[in-house]
N, C-alpha and C positions, 0 to 999 in steps of 0.2 A: 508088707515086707518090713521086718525092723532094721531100723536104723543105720544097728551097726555094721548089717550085711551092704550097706551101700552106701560109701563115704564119695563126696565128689570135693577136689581142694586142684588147686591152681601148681602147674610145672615147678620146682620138678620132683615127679614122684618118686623119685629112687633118690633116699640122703644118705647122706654118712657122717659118721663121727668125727672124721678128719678135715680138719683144717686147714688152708693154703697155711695158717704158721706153724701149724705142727709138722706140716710135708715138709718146709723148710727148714723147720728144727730140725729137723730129721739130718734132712740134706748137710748140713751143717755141720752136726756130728758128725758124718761120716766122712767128711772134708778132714777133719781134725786128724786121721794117722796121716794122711798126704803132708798137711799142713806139718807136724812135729816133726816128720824125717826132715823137711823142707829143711826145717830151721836148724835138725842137726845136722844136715848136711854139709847148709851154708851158711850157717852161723849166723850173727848178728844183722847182713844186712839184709839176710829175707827176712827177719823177723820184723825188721823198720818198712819192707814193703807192703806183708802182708797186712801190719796195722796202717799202714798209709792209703792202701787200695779201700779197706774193708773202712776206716775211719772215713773215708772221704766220700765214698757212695752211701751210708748212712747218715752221713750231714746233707750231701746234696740232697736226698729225697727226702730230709725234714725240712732243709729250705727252703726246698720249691714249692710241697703241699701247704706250711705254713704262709706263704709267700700270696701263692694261688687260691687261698680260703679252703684247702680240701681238707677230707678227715686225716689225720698224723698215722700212716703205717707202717713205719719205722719198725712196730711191735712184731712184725707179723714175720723178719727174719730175713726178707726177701731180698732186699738193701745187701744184706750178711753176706749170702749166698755169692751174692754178683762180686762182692768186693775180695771174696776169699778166693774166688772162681778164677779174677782176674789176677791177685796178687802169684796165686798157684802157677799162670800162665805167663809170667815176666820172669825174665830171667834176674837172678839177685843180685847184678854187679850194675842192674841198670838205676840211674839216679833217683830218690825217693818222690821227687817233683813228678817224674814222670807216671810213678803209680797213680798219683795226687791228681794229674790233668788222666788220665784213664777212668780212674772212680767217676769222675764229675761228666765224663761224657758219656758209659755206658749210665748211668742214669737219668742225666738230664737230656741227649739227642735219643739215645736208642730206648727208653724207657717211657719215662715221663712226657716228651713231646708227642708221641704215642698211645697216650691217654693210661697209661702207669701199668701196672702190672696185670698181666691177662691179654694187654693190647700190642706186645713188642712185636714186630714181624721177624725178627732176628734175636739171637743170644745176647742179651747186653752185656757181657763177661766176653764172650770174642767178638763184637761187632768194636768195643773199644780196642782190643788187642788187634783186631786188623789194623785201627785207625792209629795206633802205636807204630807198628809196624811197618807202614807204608810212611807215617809221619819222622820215623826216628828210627829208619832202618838201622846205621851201624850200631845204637846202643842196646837196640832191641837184638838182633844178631849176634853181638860177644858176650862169653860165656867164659866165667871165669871158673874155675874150679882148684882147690888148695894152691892157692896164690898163682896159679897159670893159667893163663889165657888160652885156650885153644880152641879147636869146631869141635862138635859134639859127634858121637858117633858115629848117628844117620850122616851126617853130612862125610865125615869120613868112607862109609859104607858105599856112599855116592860116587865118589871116587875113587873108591876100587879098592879101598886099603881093607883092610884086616880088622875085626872088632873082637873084643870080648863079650860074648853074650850073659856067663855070669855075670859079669859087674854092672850089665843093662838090667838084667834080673832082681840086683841086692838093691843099685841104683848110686853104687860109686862111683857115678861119671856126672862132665860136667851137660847141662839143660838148664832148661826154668825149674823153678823152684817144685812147682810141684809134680812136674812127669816123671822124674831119676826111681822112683821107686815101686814099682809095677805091683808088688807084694804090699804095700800100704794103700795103694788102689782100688784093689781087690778086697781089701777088708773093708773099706770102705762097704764097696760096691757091697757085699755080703750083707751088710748090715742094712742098709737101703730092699734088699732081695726082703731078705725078716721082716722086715715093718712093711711089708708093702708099698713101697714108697713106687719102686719099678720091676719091670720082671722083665724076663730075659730074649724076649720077642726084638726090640729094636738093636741093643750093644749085641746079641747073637748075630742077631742079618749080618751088621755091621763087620763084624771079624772074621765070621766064614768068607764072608765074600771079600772083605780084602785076603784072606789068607790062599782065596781061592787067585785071587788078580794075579798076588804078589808070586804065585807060585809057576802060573803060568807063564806071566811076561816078564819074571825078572831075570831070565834068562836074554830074553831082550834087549835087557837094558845094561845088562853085564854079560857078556858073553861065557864069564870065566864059574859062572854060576851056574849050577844043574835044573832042572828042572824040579820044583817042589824040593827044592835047597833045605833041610829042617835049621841049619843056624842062621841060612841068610832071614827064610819067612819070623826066625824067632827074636833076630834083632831086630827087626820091621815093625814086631810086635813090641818088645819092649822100648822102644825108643818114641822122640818124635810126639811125647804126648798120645798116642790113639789111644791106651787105653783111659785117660783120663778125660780126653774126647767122649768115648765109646758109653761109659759108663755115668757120664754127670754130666755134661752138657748133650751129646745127642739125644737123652730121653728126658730133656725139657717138657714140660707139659704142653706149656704157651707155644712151644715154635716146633712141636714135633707131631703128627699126625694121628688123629683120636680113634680112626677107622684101623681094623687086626688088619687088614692085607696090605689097607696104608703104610703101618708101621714098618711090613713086611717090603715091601717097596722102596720106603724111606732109607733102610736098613741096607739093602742093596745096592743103591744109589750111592749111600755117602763109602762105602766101601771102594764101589770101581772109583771114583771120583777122587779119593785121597790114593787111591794107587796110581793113579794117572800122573796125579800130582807130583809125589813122591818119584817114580821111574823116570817119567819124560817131561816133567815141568824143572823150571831153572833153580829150586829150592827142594830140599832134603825132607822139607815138614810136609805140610798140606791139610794135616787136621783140621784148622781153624777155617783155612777155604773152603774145604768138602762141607765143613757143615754148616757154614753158614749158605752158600747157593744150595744146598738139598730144602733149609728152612724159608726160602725164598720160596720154591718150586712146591712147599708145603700145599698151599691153597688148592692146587693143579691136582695132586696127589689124590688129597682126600675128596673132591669132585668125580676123580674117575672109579677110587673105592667103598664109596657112599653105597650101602644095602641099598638094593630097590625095596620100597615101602611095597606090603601088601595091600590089595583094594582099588580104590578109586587111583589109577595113574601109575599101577603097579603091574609087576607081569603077571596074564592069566596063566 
């Protein structure tokens, strides 16, 4: 037998060209229309956020691998990601300190303590903005928008008032920085689709099935609302962050399920779970809950959607 008809080499035999910092470049880029509407949305102080989040989670993970003797991966974009991810998810009137302690804890508690990237059990971009969140409810909460303070849509929507769904659409209302504009999202997202970065198996599950919750019980939850309402389900949609959820952090590599029915599952799950949220829990949001206990429940997931191997231990 020659040679070359029999090569035997060590796991894993299927490579690729791409790199966790190319994925992340990637990722990155496509952060950037979210990121530029951000900043002309709200001006000057998301732009001090988003280099506050993204500058400060990039120092802390050079200072702790330098600190800690590991190799410097700073290069690899990942840092980037989380900081832009996070800044994207503060709202822009919240204090610059505060992006500052968010950077430094999605990477040194949820990241790094964790054994760094690959090992997170959660989103380090929302596991800090929970920990915002629960820590600095009211600054995290107010949302200023052309010099007026008000609640944002969803939260309006919550309580029965009236919204504009164009302007949820173009993304002239007030939010965090980077959900106001659902059409710079999606080009993102497009661009991510093109490179292969993700495909449409997990943010799909994800929106049919809230679109399916929201349509069903949001009658439930508003009585003054029809059944499969198209402006109520389309505020739903564009507000509130999901599709920024949907599209860049629930198809996380590290925290999202690597098994097709997994995903299919995953996808499911964070949908009923942010409509539960949303209807009948005491907040207007829920993205950032839904997915991070669906990445919790990950381990569970991929266990029950594991192929059975053929052969020795497999089905006859």
């Amino acid at each position: 037998m020659s040679e070359n008809k029999l090569k035997m080499s060590s796991s894993p035999h299927i490579r690729s060209k791409d790199t966790s910092g190319k994925i992340m470049l990637y990722v990155t880029i496509a952060l950037l229309p979210a990121s530029a509407f951000g900043v002309w949305n709200f001006k000057l102080p998301a732009l001090v956020m988003l280099i506050c989040t993204t500058a400060s989670a990039v120092l802390t993970e050079y200072i702790y691998e330098k600190f800690m003797h590991k190799k410097i991966t700073v290069d690899d974009f990942s840092a980037v990601v989380t900081g832009l991810l996070l800044g994207l998810n503060m709202p822009a009137s919240a204090p610059w300190w505060m992006g500052v302690l968010g950077g430094i804890f999605a990477i040194l508690i949820v990241k790094q303590l964790f054994g760094g990237l690959g090992q997170n059990f959660m989103n380090p971009a929302l596991g800090a903005r929970c920990f915002l969140l629960i820590s600095f409810t009211s600054q995290m909460t107010t949302f200023v928008y052309d010099g007026v303070t008000g609640p944002t849509p969803l939260a309006q929507l919550k309580s029965g008032e009236a919204v504009d769904s164009m302007s949820m659409l173009l993304g002239s209302i007030p939010g965090t920085i980077g959900e106001t504009s659902v059409i710079a999202i999606i080009i993102g997202a497009i661009f991510l689709i093109l490179m292969g970065v993700i495909d449409l198996r997990i943010p799909g599950t994800y929106i049919a099935t809230f679109v399916v919750f929201i349509g069903i019980f949001g009658h439930f939850a508003n009585p003054d609302v029809g059944f499969f309402d198209p402006q109520y389900i389309t505020a739903h949609l564009c507000g509130g962050g999901l599709m920024l959820g949907a599209w860049f952090m629930a198809t996380d590599y590290v925290t999202s399920p690597i098994t097709k029915k997994g995903q299919i599952v995953y996808g499911m799950l964070l949908g009923i779970l942010t409509g539960l949220f949303r209807l009948f829990g005491g907040s207007a949001e829920g993205v950032s809950y839904a997915i991070i206990i669906s990445n919790l429940i990950v381990p569970l997931i991929e266990r029950v959607t594991l192929p059975k191997p053929f052969g020795k231990g497999g089905e006859k």
